[in-house]
C-alpha positions in Angstrom: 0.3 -27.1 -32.4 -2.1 -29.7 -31.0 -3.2 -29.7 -27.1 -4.0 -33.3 -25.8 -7.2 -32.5 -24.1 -8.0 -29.6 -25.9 -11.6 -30.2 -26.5 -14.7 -28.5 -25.0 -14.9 -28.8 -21.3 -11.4 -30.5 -21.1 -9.3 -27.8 -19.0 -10.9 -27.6 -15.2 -11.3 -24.1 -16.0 -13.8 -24.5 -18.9 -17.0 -23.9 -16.9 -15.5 -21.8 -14.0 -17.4 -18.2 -13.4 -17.3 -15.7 -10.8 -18.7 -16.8 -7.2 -19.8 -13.5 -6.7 -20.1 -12.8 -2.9 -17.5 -11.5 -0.7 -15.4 -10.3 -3.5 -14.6 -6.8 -3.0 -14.3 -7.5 1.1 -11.5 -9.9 0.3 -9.9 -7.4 -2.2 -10.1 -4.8 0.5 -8.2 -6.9 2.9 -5.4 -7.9 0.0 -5.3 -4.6 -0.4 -4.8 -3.5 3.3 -2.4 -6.1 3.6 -0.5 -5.0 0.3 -0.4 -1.6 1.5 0.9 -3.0 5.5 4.0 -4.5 3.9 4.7 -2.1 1.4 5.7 -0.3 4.8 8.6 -2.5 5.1 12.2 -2.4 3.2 12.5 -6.2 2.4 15.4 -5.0 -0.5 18.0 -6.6 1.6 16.2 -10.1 2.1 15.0 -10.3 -1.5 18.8 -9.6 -2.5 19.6 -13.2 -0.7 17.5 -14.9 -3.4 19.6 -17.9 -5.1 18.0 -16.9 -8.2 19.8 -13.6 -8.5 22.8 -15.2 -8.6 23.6 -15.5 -12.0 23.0 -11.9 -12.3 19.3 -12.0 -13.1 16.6 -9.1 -12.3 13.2 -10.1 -11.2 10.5 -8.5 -13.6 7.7 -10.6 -12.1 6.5 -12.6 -9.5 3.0 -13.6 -8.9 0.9 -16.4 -8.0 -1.1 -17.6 -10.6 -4.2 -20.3 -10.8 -2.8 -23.1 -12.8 -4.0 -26.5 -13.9 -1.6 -29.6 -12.8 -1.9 -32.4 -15.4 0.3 -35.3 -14.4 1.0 -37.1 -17.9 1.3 -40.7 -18.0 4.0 -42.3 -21.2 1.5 -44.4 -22.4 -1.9 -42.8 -21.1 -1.3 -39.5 -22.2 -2.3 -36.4 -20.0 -5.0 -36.6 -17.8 -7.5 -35.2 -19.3 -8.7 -32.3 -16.0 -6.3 -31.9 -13.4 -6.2 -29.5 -9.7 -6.2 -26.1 -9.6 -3.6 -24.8 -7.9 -1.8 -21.5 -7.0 1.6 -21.3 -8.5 4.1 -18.8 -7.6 5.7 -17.7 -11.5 8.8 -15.6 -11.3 10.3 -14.2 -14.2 14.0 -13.3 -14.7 15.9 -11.6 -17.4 19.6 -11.0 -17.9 20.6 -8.0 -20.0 19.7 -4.8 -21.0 15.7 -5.0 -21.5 15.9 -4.1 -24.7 18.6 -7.0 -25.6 17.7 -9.5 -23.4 20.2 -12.3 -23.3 18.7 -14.8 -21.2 15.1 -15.6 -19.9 14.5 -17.6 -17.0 10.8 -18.9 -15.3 11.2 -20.4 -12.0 8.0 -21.8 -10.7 7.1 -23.1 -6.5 4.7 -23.9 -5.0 3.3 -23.2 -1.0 1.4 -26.6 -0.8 4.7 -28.3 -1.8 7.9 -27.1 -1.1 9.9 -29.1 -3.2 8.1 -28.3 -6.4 10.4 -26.1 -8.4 10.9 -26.2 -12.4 12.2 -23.6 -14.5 11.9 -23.0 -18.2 15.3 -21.3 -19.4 16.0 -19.8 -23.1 18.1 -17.5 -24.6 18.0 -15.5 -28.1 19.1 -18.8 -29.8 17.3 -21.3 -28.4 13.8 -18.8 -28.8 14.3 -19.0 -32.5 13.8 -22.7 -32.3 10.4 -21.9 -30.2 9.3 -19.4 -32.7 9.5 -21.6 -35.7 8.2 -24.5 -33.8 4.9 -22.5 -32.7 5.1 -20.1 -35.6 5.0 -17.1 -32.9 5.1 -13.6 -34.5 7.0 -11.9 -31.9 10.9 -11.6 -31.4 12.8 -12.6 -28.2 12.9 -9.0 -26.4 8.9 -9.3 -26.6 9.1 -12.6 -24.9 8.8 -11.8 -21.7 6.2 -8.8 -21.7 4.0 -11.8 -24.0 5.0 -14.3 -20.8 3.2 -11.6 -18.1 0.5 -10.8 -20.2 -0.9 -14.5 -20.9 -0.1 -14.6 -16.3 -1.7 -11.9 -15.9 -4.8 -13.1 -18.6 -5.1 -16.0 -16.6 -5.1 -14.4 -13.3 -8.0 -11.5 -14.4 -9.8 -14.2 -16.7 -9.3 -17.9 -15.8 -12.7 -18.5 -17.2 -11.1 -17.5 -20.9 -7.5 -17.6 -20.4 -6.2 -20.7 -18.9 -2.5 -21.9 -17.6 -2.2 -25.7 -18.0 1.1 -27.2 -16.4 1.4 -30.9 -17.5 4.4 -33.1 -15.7 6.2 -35.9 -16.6 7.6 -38.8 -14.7 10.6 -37.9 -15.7 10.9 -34.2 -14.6 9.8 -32.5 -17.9 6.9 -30.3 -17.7 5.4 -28.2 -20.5 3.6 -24.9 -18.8 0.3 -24.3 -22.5 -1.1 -20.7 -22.2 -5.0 -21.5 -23.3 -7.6 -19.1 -24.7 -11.0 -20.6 -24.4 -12.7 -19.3 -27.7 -16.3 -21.0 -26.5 -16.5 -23.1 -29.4 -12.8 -24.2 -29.5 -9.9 -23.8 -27.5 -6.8 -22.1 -28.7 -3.1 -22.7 -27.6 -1.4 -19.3 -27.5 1.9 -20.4 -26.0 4.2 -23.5 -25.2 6.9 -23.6 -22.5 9.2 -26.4 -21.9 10.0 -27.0 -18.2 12.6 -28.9 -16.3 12.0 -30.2 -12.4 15.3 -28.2 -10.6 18.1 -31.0 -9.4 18.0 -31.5 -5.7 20.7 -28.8 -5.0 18.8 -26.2 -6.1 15.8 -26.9 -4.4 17.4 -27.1 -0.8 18.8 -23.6 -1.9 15.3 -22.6 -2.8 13.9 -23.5 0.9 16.5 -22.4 2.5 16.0 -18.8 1.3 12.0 -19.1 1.5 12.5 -20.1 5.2 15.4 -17.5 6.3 13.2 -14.8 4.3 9.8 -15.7 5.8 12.2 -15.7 9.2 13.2 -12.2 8.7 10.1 -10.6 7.7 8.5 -11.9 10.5 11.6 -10.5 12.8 10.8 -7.0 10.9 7.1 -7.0 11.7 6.9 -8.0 14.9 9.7 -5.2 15.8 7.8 -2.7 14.3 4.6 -4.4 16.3 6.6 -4.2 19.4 7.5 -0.4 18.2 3.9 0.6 17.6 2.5 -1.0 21.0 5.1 1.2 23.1 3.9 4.3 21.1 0.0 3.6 21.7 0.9 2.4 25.2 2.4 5.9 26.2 -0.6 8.3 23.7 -3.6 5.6 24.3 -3.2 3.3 27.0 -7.1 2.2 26.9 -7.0 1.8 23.0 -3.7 -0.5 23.4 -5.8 -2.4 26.6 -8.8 -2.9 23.8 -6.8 -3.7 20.8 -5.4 -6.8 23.4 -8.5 -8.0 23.8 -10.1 -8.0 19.9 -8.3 -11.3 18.4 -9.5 -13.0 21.8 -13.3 -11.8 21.5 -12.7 -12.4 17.3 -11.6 -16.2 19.0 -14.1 -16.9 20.8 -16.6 -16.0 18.2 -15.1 -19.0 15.9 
């Protein structure tokens, strides 16, 4: 298979490296964070999701850095695009060890109406396999699918995740190993932009569940203050006053 723009220093990602400072700080607070709403049943709002409706099971969803490539017909791709965060969220149908169907939805925070999905089934993957001469059967797919994710989220510098659009709605998602010397595609997937319907179902749910987790936090807030109120009154009177002092100080 041949990348358009696969040459050195092509992807945006070519020359990226670490930035060093203020790393573990911010994983300590995704961490904190992490472990804040792991309090929190959200089962019931996440069962609301459109994209279960078909039966589906979520076996991932992450956001990942990608690179946006808008192709032009005639132009071709451009050749570096944005770096973006994409939300990827993986769905199977089936048994996990016979899979019938696989299904990539990907969104976007900056835009709410991006949303494109890459569906395939046992079938249609044999087409993929021989196309891209892949040496790995369909129930493998989607553990290969996190991997190259998760490659790109712990190494952007040598795995990349380039997603180039068409006018037209068609999108191809190329999984990228940068070798030094050469770049090296590992995996194609064909996307579709989602029709209008199922966008508006798509924002609806992201806005009712965003809604309804901030419902559930601020009662358990509202919970929490009462009990320091009645044990600490002083600590509830300082902890008041810290987001104005942390204000003032911006």
């Amino acid at each position: 298979m041949s990348f358009a723009g696969a040459s050195p220093g092509a992807p945006a990602y070519a020359g990226r490296r670490g930035t060093g400072g203020g790393l573990p700080e911010e994983a300590s607070v995704a961490s904190s964070t992490a472990s804040f709403l792991d309090a929190f049943d959200f089962s019931a709002i996440e069962e609301m999701d459109p994209s279960l409706a078909e039966g589906h099971r979520v076996l991932y969803d992450r956001e990942v850095p990608f690179e946006l490539r808008v192709q032009d017909a005639e132009l071709g791709p451009r050749e570096v695009g944005t770096l973006e965060a994409i939300r990827c969220k993986i769905l199977a149908l089936g048994d996990e060890q016979t899979p019938q169907h696989c299904r990539i939805e990907l969104t976007s925070e900056n835009d709410l109406f991006f949303h494109y999905t890459h569906n395939v089934n046992e079938h249609e993957f044999k087409d993929m396999q021989e196309r891209q001469k892949l040496m790995i059967d369909f129930p493998d797919y989607m553990s290969v699918l996190m991997k190259n994710l998760n490659n790109a989220i712990k190494e952007p510098q040598c795995y990349l995740a380039v997603f180039v659009m068409q006018r037209d709605g068609r999108a191809r998602l190329d999984f990228i190993q940068n070798m030094e010397y050469k770049f090296v595609e590992l995996l194609s997937c064909e996307f579709l932009a989602s029709c209008e319907e199922v966008v508006r179902q798509q924002i609806t749910f992201r806005y009712n569940s965003m809604k309804s987790r901030l419902a559930l936090m601020q009662s358990r807030l509202q919970d929490i203050n009462a009990l320091v109120k009645v044990k600490n009154p002083s600590l509830l009177l300082q902890l008041q006053k810290t987001p104005a002092r942390n204000g003032l100080r911006r």
